[in-house]
C-alpha positions in Angstrom: 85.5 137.7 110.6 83.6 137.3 107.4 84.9 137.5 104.3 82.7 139.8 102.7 83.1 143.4 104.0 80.3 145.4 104.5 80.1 148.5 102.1 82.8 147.0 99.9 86.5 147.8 100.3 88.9 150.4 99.9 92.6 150.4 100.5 93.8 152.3 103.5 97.6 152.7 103.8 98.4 149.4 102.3 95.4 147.6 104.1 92.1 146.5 102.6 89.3 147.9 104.8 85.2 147.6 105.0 84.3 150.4 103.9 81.8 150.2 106.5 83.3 150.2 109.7 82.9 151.7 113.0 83.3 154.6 115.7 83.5 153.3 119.3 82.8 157.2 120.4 78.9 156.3 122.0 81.0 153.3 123.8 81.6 155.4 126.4 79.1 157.1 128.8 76.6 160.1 128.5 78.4 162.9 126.9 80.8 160.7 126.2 82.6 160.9 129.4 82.3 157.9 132.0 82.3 154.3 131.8 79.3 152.5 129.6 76.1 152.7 130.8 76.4 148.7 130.2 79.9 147.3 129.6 79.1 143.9 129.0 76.9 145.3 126.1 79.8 147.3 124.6 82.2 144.6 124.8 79.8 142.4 123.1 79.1 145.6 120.0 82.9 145.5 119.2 83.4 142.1 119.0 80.3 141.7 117.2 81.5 144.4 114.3 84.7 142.5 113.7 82.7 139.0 113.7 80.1 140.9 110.9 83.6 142.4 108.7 84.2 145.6 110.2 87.8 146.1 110.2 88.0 149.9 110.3 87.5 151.3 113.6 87.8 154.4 115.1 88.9 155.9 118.5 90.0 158.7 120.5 91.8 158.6 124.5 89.7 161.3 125.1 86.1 159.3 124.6 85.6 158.9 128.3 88.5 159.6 128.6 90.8 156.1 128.1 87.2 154.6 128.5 87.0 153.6 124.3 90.6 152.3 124.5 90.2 150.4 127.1 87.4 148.4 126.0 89.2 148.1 122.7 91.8 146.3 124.3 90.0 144.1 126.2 87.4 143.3 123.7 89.8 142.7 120.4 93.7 143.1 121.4 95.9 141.9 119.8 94.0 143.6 116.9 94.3 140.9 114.7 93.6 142.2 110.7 92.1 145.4 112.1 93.0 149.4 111.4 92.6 150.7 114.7 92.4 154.8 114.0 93.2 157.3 116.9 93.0 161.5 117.1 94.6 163.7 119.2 94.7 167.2 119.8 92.2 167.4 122.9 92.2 166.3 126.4 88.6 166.0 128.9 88.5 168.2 131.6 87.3 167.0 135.2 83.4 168.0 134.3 83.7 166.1 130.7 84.7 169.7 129.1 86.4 169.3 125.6 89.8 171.0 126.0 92.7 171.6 123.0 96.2 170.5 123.8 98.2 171.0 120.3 101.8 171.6 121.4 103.9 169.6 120.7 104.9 168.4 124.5 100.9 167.8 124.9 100.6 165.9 121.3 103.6 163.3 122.3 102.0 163.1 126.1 98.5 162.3 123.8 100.0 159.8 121.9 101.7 157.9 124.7 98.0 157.3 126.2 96.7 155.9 123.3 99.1 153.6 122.9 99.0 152.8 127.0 94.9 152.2 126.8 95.2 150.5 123.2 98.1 148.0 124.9 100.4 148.6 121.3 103.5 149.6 120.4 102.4 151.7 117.3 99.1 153.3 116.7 97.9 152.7 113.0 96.9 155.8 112.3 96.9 158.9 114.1 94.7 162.0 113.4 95.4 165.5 113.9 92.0 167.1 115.2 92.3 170.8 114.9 89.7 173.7 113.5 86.7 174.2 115.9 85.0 177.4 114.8 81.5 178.7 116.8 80.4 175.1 116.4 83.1 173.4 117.9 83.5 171.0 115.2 84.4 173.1 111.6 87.5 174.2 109.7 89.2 177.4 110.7 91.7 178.9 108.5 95.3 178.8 110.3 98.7 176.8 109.8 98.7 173.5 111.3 102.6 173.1 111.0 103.8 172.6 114.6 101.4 170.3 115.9 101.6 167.7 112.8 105.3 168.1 112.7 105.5 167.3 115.9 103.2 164.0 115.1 105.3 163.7 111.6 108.6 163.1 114.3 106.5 160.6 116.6 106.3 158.3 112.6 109.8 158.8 112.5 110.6 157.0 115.8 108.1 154.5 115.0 105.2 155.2 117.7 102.6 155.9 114.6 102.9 153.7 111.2 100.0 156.3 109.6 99.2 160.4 109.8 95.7 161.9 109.1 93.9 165.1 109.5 90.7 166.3 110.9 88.2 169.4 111.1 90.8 170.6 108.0 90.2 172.6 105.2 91.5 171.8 101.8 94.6 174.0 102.2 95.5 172.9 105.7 95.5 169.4 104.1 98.0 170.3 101.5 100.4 171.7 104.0 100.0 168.6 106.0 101.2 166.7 102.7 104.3 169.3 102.5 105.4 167.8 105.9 104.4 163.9 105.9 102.3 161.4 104.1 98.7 162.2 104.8 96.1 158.6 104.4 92.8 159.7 105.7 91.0 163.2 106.2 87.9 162.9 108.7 85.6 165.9 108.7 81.8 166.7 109.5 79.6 165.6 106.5 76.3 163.8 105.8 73.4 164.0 104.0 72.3 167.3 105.7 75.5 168.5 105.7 77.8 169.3 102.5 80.5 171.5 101.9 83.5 169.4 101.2 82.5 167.6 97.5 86.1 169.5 95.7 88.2 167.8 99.2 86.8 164.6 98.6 87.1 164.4 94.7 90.2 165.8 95.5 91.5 163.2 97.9 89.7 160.3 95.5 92.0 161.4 93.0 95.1 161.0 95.0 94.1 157.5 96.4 93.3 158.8 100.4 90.3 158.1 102.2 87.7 160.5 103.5 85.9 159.7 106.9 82.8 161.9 107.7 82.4 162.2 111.2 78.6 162.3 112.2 77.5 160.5 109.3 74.0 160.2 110.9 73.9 163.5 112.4 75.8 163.0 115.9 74.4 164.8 119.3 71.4 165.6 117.2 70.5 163.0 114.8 69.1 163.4 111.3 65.7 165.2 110.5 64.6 165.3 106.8 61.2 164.7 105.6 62.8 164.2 102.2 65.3 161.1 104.0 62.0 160.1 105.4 60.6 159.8 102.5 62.7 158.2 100.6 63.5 155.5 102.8 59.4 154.8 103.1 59.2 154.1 99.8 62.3 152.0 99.5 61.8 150.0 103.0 64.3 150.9 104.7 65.4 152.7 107.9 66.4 156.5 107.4 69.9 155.7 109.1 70.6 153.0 106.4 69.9 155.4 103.4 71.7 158.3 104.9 74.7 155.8 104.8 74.0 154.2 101.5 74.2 157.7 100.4 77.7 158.5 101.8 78.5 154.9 100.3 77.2 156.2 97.0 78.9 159.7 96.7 82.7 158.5 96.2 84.9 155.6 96.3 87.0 157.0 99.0 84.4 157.5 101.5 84.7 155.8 104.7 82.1 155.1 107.7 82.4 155.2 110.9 78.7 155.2 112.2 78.7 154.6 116.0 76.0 152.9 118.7 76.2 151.4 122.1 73.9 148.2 120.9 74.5 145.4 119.0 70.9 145.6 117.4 72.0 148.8 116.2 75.4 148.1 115.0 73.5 145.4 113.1 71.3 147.6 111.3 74.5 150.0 110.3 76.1 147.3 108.7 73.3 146.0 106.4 73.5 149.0 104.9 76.1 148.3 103.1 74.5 146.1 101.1 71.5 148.6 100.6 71.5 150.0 96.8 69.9 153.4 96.2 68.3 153.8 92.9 69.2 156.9 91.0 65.9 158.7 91.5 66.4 158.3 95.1 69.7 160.1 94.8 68.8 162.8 93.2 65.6 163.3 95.9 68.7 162.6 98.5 70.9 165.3 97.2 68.1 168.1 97.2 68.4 168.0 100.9 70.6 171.1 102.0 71.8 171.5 106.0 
């Protein structure tokens, strides 16, 4: 592993992470359900992150399903230096279907895989995914007590060192903190899409990282003449300034960009190093999704 992390560092639970690190979702097959379209290739894009500094990396049982974790543990167990982040709160159903399972019966039987596929004996951190709104994948207003108690007992008995939240508003975050340490907070935000500035200023303040999920767009990638633009006149690709701005907006921002191809993954992680100019900022921050 190199010793200079891409995208700088920030301190995650006690550990000092790349800011720039990586989400193993596309690992697994189309829709993200199914083996790899070309495993040797996947194998070869995780150990490739963690030989190029990534040491943040993020998972779910429910990519494939087990299909991530399972090339996680045979690409990089025993996990040596690396922050290996998992979610639960959603199972796959036989046609790929996305399906939530929050009690707290279905939470424990959740963590249990993880840490079956993963091959540990305590997952680093553990998020919570709730919301899910008429998009599938936004806040919604409710108490989120029961299910992250239930994880909250799990860190008790020593089967998660780390609790986080997901698809969360800013109050659903604060009554996670009422019941257990909260680290990270991953939600939906990118370039095209704002909404949580207050959260993360919020969570910058209190030392907790912020993980934007889709920080290229996701299922449908980014379309911006203004990002087109802008990256034109600087030389770069799109994907790198979208992440250079993430990079840019606050300290405590964390990326997980994903891809099935080491060419790819290459190209995410050189842009950490990319500096955006402030008059390519404020073009950046016109753009409204």
């Amino acid at each position: 592993m190199t010793d200079n992390l891409p995208g700088g560092t920030f301190t995650l639970a006690g550990h000092t992470v790349a800011r720039l690190g990586y989400g193993a979702m596309q690992l697994a097959g189309p829709g993200v359900f199914g083996p790899p379209n070309d495993r040797d290739e996947a194998l070869a894009v995780l150990r490739t992150a963690v030989e190029l500094g990534v040491n943040h990396i993020d998972t779910a049982d429910f990519y494939g399903p087990h299909v991530t974790n399972e090339l996680l543990r045979e690409a990089l167990a025993p996990y040596d230096g690396l922050r290996i982040v998992t979610k639960v709160g959603a199972v796959r159903d036989d046609k790929g279907g996305w399906i939530h399972e929050r009690s707290p019966e279905q939470l424990r039987d959740q963590v249990e895989s993880n840490l079956r596929n993963l091959g540990v004996e305590a997952l680093d951190v553990v998020n919570l995914r709730v919301g899910g709104g008429p998009d599938g994948h936004s806040p919604v207003p409710g108490s989120l007590a029961e299910p992250f108690g239930a994880l909250a007992e799990l860190r008790q008995q020593g089967k998660i060192k780390e609790l986080g939240v997901s698809v969360v508003d800013a109050e659903q975050v604060a009554e996670a903190q009422s019941i257990a340490p909260v680290v990270t907070v991953q939600n939906w935000y990118n370039v095209a899409h704002r909404g949580d500035e207050k959260l993360i200023e919020s969570l910058a303040a209190q030392g907790i990282s912020y993980v934007p999920f889709w920080p290229l767009g996701g299922f449908s990638p980014l379309q911006s003449a203004t990002l087109d633009n802008v990256a034109a006149r600087l030389g770069a690709s799109p994907k790198a300034v979208a992440l250079a701005w993430l990079l840019h907006q606050s300290p405590n921002i964390l990326l997980i960009p994903g891809t099935s191809s080491v060419a790819h993954l290459r190209e995410n992680v050189a842009a950490g190093d990319l500096e955006l100019p402030a008059d390519a900022v404020a073009e950046l921050d016109t753009i409204a999704g």
